[in-house]
C-alpha positions as CSV (number, residue, x, y, z in Angstrom):
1,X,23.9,-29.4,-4.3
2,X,21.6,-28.9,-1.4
3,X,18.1,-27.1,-2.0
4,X,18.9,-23.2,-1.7
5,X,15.8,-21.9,-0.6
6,X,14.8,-24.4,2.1
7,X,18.0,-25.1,3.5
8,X,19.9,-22.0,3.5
9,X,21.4,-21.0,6.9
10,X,21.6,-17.7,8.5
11,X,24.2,-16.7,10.9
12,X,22.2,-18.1,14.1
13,X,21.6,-21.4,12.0
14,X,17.6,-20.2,11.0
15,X,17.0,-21.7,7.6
16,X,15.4,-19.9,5.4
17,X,11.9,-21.7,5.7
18,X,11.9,-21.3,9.5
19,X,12.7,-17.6,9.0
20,X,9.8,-17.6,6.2
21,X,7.1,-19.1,9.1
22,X,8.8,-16.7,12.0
23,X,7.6,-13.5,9.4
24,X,4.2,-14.7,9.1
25,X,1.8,-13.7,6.5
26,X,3.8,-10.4,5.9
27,X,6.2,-12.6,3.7
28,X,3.8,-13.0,1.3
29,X,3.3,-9.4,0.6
30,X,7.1,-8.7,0.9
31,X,7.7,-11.7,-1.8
32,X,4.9,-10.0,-3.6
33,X,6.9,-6.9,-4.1
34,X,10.2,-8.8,-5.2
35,X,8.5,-10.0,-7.9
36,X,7.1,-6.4,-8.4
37,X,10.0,-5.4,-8.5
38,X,12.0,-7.9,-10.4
39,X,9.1,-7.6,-13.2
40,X,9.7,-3.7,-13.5
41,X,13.3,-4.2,-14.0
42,X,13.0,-6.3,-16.7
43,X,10.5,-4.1,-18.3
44,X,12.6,-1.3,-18.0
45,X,15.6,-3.4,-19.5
46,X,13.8,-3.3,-22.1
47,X,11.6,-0.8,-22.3
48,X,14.1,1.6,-22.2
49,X,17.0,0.5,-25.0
50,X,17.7,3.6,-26.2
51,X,17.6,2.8,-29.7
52,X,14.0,1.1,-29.4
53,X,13.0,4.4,-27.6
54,X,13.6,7.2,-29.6
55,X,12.4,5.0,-32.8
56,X,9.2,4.5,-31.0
57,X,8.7,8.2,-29.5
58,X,9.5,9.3,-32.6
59,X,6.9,7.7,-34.5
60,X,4.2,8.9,-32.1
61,X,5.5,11.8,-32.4
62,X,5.1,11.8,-36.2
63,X,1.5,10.3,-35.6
64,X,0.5,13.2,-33.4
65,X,-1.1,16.5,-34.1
66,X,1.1,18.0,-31.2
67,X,4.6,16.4,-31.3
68,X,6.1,18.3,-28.3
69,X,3.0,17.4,-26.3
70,X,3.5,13.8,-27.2
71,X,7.3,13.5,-26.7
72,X,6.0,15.0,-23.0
73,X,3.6,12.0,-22.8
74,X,6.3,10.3,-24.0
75,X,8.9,11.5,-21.0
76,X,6.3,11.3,-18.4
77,X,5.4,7.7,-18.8
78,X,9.2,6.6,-19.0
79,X,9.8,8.5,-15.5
80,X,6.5,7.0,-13.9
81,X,7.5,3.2,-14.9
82,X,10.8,4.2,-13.1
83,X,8.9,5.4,-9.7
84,X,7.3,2.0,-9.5
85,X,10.8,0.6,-8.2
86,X,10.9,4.0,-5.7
87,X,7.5,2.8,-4.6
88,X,8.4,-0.5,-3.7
89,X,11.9,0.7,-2.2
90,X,9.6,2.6,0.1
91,X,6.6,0.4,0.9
92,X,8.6,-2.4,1.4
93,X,11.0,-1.9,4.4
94,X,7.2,-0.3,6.1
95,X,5.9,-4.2,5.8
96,X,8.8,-5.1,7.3
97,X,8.6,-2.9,10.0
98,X,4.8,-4.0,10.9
99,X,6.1,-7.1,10.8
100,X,8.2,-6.6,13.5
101,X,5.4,-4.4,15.5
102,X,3.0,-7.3,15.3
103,X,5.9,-10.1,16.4
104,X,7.0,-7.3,19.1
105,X,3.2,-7.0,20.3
106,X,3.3,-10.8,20.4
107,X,6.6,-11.2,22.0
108,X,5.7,-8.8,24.7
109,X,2.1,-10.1,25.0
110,X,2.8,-13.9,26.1
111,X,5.0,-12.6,28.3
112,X,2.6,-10.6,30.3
113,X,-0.2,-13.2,30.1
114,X,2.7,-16.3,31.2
115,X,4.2,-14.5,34.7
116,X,6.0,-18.0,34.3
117,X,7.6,-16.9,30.5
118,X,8.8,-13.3,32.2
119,X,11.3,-15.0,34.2
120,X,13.0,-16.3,31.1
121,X,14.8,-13.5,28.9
122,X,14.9,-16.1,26.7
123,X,11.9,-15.9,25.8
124,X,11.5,-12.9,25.1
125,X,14.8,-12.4,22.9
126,X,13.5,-15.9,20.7
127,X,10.3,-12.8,20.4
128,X,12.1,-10.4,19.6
129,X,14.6,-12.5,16.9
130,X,11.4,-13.9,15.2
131,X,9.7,-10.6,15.0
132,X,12.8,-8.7,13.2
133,X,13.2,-11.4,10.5
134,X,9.9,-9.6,8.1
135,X,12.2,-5.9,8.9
136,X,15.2,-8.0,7.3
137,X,13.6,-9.1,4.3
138,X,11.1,-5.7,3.9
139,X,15.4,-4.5,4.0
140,X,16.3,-7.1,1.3
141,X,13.5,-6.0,-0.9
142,X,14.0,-1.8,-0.8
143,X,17.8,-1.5,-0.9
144,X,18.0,-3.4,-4.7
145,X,15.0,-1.8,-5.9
146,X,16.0,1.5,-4.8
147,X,19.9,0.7,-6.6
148,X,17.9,-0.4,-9.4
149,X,15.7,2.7,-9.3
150,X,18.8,5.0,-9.1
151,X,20.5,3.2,-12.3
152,X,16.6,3.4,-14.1
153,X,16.2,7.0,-13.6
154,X,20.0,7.7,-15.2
155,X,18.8,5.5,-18.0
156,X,15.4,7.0,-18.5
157,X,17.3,10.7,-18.4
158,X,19.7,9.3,-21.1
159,X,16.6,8.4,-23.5
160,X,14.8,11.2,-23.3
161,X,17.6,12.8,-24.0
162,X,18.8,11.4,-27.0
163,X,14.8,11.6,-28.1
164,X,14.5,15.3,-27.6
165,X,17.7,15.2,-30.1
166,X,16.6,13.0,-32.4
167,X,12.9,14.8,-32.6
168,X,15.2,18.5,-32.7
169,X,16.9,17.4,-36.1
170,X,13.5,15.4,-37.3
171,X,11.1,18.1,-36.7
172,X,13.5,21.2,-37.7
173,X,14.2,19.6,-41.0
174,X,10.8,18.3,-41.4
C-alpha cells in the first residue's frame, strides 16, 4: 500500500506534499487547528458521557455552599469546551483565505514585474491554483469541526439536562 499522505493525488494529479509546499507556512497553522480540533473532540467524547457527567456535577454540587450556582459553573464550562470547535470552524477557513490573498498578491506580482510572464495565462492560472490550495484545506478543517460542534452542542444540552434532573430529585429530597 502506497504512503497516503505523500502520495495521495488530487483531481489535477497534485500530491498531497506538493499541495502542502504550494500553501506555504499557512499549513502549519491550518494543521495546527486539526489537531485542535481533533484533541477537543476526544475530550468531549469523553468529557461529556452522560453518566460520568451528572456523577461528577453532582458531587460538586454536594461539595458546594451554593449548588445551583455550581451546577451553572457546571453548564457554563461544558458549553465553552463546545465553542472551541466553533472557534476553529471559524478561524480556520480565514487562514485559508489569507492564504490565498498572499498566493494571489504573488501570482499577480511576478506577473507585473516579468512583462515576459503576462503573456502566458498560464502562468498566472499555475498562481492562482497554488494560491487556492490553503482556502481548500482552511475548508477541510471548518466544515468537520463545525459538524462536530453541532453534534457536541446536542450532546452538552442532553447532559445538562439530565444533571438539572438528577440535582431536582437529589437536592428536593435532600
Amino acid at each position: 500500500m502506497p504512503n497516503m499522505i505523500g502520495n495521495m493525488k488530487f483531481q489535477n494529479d497534485i500530491t498531497f506534499q506538493q499541495a502542502w509546499n504550494y500553501g506555504g507556512p499557512l499549513m502549519w497553522a491550518l494543521a495546527f487547528f486539526s489537531v485542535l480540533a481533533l484533541t477537543v473532540v476526544i475530550y468531549l467524547w469523553f468529557a461529556q458521557r452522560r453518566a460520568a457527567f451528572v456523577k461528577y456535577g453532582i458531587e460538586r454540587m454536594k461539595r458546594s455552599k451554593d449548588p445551583a450556582a455550581e451546577g451553572a459553573r457546571i453548564a457554563e464550562r461544558a458549553y465553552a469546551a463546545v465553542d472551541w470547535l466553533s472557534d476553529i470552524a471559524t478561524i480556520a477557513p480565514l487562514v485559508g483565505l489569507l492564504g490565498t490573498v498572499l498566493g494571489m498578491f504573488q501570482a499577480f506580482g511576478g506577473i507585473a514585474t516579468d512583462v515576459t510572464a503576462g503573456a502566458k495565462p498560464v502562468v498566472l492560472a499555475e498562481g492562482v491554483s497554488k494560491a487556492i490550495v490553503t482556502t481548500i484545506f482552511g475548508l477541510a478543517v471548518a466544515i468537520p469541526s463545525l459538524f462536530m460542534h453541532a453534534i457536541f452542542r446536542r450532546r452538552a444540552q442532553k447532559a445538562v439536562a439530565a444533571l438539572e434532573e438528577r440535582a431536582d430529585d437529589f437536592f428536593v429530597q435532600a
